[in-house]
LUMDO-586218 format. One record per atom (N, C-alpha, C): x, y, z. Coordinates in steps of 0.05 Angstrom, whole numbers, plus 5000, padded with zeros to 4 digits. Layout:
N
XYZ ...
This chain:
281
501749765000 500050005000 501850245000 501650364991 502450724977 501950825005 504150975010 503951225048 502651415031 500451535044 500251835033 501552035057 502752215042 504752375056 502952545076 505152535105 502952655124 501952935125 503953115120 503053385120 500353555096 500553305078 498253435056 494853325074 495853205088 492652995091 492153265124 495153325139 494253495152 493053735148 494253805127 493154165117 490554095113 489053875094 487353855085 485153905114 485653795128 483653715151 482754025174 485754065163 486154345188 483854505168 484454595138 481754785120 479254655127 478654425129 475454395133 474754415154 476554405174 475854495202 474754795200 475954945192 475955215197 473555335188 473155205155 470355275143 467555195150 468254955177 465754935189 466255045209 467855305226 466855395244 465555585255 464355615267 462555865271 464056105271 463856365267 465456595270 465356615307 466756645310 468056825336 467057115348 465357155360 465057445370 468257565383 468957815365 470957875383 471058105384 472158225414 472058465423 474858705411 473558985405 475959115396 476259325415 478459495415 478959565440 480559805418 478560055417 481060195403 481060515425 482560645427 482760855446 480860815475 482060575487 480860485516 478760405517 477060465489 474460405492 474060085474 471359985488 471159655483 468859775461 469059645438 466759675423 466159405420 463759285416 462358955411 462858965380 462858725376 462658645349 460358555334 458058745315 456958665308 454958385313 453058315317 451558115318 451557925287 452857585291 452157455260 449757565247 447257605250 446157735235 446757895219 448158025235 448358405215 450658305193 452658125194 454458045190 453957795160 451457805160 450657535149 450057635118 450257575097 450857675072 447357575057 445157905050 442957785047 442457555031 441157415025 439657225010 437557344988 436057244964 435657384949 432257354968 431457604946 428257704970 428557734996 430157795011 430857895039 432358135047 430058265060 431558545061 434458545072 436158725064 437958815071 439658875104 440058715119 441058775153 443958945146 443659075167 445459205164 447159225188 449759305196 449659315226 448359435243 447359685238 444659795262 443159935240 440560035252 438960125240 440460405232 440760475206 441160815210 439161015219 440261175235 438761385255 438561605235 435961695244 435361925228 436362195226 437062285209 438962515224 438162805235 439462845257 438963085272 437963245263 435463345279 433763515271 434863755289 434964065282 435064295305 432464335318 432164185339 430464315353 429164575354 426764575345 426364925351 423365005354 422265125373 421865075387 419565435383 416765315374 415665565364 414565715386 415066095364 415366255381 412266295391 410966355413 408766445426 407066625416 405666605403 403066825384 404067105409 403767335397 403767645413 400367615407 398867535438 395867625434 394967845458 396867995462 396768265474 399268535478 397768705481 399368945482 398669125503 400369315512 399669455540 399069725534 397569855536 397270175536 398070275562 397670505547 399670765567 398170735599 396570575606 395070605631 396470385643 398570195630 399769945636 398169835634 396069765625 394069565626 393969405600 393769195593 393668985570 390868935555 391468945526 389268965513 388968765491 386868645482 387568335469 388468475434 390268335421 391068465385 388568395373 387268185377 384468195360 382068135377 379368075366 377768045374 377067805384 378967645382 378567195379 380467185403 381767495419 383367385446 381467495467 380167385493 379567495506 380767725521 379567935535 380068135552 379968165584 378867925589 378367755614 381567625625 383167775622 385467655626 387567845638 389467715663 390867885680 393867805678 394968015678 398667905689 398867925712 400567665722 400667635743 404967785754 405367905773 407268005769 408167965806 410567975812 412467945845 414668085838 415668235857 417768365849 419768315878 421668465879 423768355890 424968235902 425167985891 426567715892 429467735872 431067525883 429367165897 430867335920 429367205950 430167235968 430067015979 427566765980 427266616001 426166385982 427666165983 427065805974 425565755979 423165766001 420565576009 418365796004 419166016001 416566285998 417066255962 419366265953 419066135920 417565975912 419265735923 417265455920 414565445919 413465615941 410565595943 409565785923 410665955921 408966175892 409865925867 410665865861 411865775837 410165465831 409765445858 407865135864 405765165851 404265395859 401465455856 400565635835 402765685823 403065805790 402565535775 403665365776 403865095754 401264905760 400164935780 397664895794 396064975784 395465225775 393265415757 395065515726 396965305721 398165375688 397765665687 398965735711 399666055707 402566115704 402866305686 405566445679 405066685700 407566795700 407367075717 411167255702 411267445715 414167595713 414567625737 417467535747 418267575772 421267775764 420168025778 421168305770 424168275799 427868205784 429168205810 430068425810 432268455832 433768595840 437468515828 438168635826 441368535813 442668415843 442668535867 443868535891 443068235905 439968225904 439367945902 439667745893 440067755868 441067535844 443567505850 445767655863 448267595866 448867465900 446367515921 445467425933 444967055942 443066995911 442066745908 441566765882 443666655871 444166595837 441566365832 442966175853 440965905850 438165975845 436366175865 434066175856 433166375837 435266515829 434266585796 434166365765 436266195783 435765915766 433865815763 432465825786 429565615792 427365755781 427065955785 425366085766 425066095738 428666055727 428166095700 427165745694 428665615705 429765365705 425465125705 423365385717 420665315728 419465435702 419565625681 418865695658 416865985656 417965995687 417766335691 419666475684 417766765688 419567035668 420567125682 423567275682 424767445697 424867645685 423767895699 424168185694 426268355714 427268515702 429768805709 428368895712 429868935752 427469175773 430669305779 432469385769 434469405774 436869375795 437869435795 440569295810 440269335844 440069585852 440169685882 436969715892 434969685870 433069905877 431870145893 433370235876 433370575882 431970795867 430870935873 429071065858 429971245832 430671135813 432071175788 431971445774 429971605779 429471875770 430472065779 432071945809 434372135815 437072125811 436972005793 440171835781 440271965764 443172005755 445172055728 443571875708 445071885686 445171755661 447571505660 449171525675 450271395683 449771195707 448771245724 448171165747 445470985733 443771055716 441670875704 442470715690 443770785674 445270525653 446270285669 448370315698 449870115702 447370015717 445370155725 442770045746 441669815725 440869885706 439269755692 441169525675 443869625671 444869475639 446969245658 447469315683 448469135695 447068875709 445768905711 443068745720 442468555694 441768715680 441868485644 444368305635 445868465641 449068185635 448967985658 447968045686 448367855698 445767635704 443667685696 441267565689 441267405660 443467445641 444367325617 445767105632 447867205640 450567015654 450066785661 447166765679 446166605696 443566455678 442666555658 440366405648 440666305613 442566505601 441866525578 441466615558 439966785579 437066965566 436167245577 436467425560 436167725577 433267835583 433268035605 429268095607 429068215577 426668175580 424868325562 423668555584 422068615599 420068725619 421568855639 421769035641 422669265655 421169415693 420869425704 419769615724 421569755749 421069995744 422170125762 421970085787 423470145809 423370185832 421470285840 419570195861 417570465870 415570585839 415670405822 414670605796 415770865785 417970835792 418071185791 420971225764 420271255751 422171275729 422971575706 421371585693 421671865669 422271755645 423271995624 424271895593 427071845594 428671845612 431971795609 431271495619 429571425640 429971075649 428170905628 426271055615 423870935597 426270815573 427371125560 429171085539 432070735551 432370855568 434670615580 433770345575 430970365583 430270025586 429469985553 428070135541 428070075509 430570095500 433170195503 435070125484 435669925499 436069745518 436569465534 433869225522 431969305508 429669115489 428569085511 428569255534 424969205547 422869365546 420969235552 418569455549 417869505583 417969815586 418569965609 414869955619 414869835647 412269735660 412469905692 409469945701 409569915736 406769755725 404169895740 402769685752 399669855750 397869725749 395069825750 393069655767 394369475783 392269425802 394869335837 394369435853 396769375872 395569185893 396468925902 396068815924 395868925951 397769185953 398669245978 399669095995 401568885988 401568626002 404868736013 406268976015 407869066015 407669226040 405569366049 403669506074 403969466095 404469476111 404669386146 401269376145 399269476136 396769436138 395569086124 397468936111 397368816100 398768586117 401468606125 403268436137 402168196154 402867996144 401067696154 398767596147 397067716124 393867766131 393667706096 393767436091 393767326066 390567406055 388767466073 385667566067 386167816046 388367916066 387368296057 388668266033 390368106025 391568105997 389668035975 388267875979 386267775959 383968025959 382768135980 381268225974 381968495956 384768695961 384668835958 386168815921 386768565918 386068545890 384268485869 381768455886 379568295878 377668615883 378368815897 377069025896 377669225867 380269215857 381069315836 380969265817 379769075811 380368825781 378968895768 380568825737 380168975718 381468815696 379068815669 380468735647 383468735633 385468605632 387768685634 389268805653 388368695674 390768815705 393368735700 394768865710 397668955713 397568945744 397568665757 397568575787 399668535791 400368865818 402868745830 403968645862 405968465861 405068355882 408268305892 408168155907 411968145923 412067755932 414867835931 415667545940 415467515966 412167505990 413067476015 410767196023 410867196050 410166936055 407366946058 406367216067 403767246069 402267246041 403067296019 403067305989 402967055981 404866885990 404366605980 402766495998 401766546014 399966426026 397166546013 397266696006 393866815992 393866695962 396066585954 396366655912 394366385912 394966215919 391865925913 389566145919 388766205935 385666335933 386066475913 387166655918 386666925895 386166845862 387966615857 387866475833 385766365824 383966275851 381566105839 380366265844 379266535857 376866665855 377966875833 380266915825 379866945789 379066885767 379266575768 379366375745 375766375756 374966375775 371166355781 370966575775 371866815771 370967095751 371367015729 371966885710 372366795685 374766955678 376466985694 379767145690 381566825671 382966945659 385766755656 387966935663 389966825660 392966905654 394866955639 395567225628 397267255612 399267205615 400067035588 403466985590 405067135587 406967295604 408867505584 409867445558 410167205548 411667145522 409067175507 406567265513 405167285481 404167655487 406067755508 405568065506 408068165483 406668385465 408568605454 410368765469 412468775458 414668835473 415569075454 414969035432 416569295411 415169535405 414269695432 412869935430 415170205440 
């Protein structure tokens, strides 16, 4: 009998081995990072009439988010008061407004609670001194999808100021309300209300529209102090189509804003959002 030579009969055996073996999952490791290898599926070469596998699904590609702007369905006349742009927006509707904050986390909390409670927006009008105060809860406010308005920096009664002395009041307050959110005011109010055409002009070349108020809580009053009643009533004595309600960040305040809210909304009141007020007057 004829030897057949050993090394041809070995090669032979070692190739059919190989072609029946399954592939190997194996791990790659390129810049520290482990990537997997494909699943045999994805790996598997189609067949005819069978869709196409691929290694992953391709992802759709990135859309820019964006994110539409809020209809303008009011404007303010010279009385500060808000008036609907057509006839299809009601007039039955109030801004809701707090001014100098943030001062206090749990007197926040609770206005801000009972805003999202009644899908009310409001403008919470700060102070610059405050904000550098408690950055954090100018966060929370922006961060809750409330408005922050420039009540300026010291609040001081601005009509006795320079031109100078208004600018850094007002324009410093805006870079650092940017710094912190983003996003600069739109809505303006003076100290005490008390402003003129040098602070009016200031806050329009800064893109706000220059505000005080047409209906007052008095919730600011030593006649008022503790007495979450007298707050409601004495806004509920003034009310008015398009009020310009103003009100403060205190505890007696958040303790009245649930009532006050619902014996609005039982007057057939809503809430204006600042983002659908005109700003370019």
């Amino acid at each position: 009998m004829k030897r057949i030579p050993f090394w041809p009969v070995f090669l032979l055996a070692l190739l059919l081995s190989a072609c029946g073996r399954p592939a190997e999952n194996n791990d790659h490791t390129m810049n520290g990072m482990i990537r997997e290898s494909p699943s045999p599926a994805a790996t598997t070469s189609p067949v005819a009439g069978s869709p196409l596998v691929s290694e992953a699904p391709p992802s759709a590609s990135p859309e820019t988010a964006t994110e539409e702007p809020t209809p303008k369905l009011y404007r303010m006349n010279d009385a500060f008061r808000f008036e609907p742009l057509s006839k299809e927006t009601t007039n039955k509707a109030v801004l809701l407004t707090f001014d100098d904050g943030p001062i206090n986390k749990d007197i926040l909390l609770s206005l801000l609670d009972t805003l999202d409670k009644h899908e009310a927006k409001a403008i919470f009008f700060v102070n610059g001194y405050r904000v550098k105060q408690n950055p954090d809860l100018l966060k929370l406010i922006h961060e809750r999808g409330q408005t922050i308005g420039n009540h300026s920096w010291d609040h001081i009664n601005l009509k006795n100021e320079s031109e100078q002395s208004v600018e850094q009041q007002i324009g410093d307050l805006q870079t650092e309300i940017e710094s912190l959110t983003g996003e600069k005011p739109k809505f303006f109010r003076p100290p005490y209300g008390s402003g003129g055409d040098l602070v009016r002009n200031t806050a329009k070349n800064h893109g706000m529209l220059y505000m005080t108020w047409s209906n007052g809580s008095l919730d600011w009053d030593k006649s008022t102090k503790d007495k979450p009643a007298e707050v409601i009533r004495n806004v509920l004595e003034q009310l008015h189509p398009g009020a310009n309600i103003l009100m403060h960040e205190l505890r007696w305040t958040a303790d009245a804003l649930d009532e006050l809210l619902t014996k609005l909304e039982e007057k057939g009141y809503s809430f204006i959002d600042p983002a659908a007020i005109e700003t370019n007057r």
